[in-house]
N, C-alpha and C positions, 0 to 999 in steps of 0.2 A: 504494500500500500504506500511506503514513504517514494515510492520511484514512479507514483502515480503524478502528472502535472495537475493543478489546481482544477482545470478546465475537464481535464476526465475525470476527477473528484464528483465535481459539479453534476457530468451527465451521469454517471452510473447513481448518484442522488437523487437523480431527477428520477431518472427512470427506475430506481427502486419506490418513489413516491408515488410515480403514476402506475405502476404495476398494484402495489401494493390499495389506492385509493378504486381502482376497475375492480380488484377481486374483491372489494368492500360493496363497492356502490353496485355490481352488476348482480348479484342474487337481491340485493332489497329492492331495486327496481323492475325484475323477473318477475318475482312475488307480489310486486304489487300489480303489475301488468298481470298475473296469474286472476290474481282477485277480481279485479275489474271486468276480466273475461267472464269469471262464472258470476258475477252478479248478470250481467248484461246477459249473457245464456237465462237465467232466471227468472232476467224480467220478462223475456221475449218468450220463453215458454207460459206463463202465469197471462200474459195476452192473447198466446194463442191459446190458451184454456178458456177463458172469457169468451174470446169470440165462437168459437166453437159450443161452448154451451150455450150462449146468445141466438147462436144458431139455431140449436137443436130444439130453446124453447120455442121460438119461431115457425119451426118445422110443427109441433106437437101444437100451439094454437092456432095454424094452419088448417092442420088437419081437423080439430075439433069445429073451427066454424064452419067446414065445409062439411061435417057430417059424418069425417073418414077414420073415425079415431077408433081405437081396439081398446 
């Protein structure tokens, strides 16, 4: 290390900094991208349940004021 010049001191610091800050910051922002994902998967399923049963009653008071109902 003493046969290192000041200026290759500097980058193998640098880039021990920026290594070390990517393997911090890239799983807590995966994870939070993770999460974002299944809320949004979530909410888009819980609307298409809505609409679909929305549907269905539709279909069922359809049928009953047409007379067609079981």
């Amino acid at each position: 290390m003493k046969n290192l010049t000041i200026g290759l001191r500097v980058l193998i610091g640098s880039g021990i900094v920026l290594v070390l800050s990517v393997g911090l910051i890239l799983p807590l922002a995966m994870a939070k991208l993770s999460e974002l994902s299944n809320q949004a998967e979530q909410r888009e399923l819980e609307n298409l349940f809505v609409n679909l049963t929305e549907q269905g009653n539709r279909i069922k008071i359809l049928a009953i004021t047409t007379g067609d109902y079981r």
